[in-house]
C-alpha angles and dihedrals in degrees: 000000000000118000125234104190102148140179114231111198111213152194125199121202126170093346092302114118110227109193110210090182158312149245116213115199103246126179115319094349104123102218097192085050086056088037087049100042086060120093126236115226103240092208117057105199088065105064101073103231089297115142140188102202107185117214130209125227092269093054097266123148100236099162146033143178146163116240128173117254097251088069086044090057101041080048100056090037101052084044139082103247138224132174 
C-alpha cells in the first residue's frame, strides 16, 4: 500500500483558499519530517495569509500552520510541485 500524506502550500484571500502548490509523500521521502523542519510564523499577522496545511493518508487535514512569504515561497521552491 503506497502512502499519499502531502503538504498543500496556501494563500487565503477574502476568505477564498488559493492553493500555490503541493508536496506528495514518494517513495522514501518522509512528509511530517518535512511538515515538522518548517517554521511557524509566531506572529500571525505577519504571514500574510500564507499557510502550510499537512494532509493524512485519507485525505484529512491534520495540521496547520501559518508561515511569511518568504518560507511559502523556499518551500515551493525546494519541492516538487503540483497544483
Amino acid at each position: 500500500m503506497s502512502q499519499h500524506s502531502r503538504i498543500v502550500v496556501w494563500y487565503q484571500v477574502a476568505g477564498q483558499k488559493v492553493v500555490l502548490g503541493e508536496s506528495l509523500s514518494e517513495g522514501g521521502q518522509d512528509v511530517i519530517s518535512i511538515w515538522l523542519s518548517v517554521p511557524e510564523e509566531e506572529n500571525q499577522g505577519n504571514s500574510l495569509g500564507y499557510r502550510l496545511s499537512l494532509f493524512d493518508d485519507g485525505g484529512r487535514e491534520i495540521a496547520s500552520k501559518s508561515v511569511s512569504m518568504l518560507t511559502a515561497d523556499e518551500f515551493l521552491a525546494r519541492i516538487k510541485i503540483r497544483v
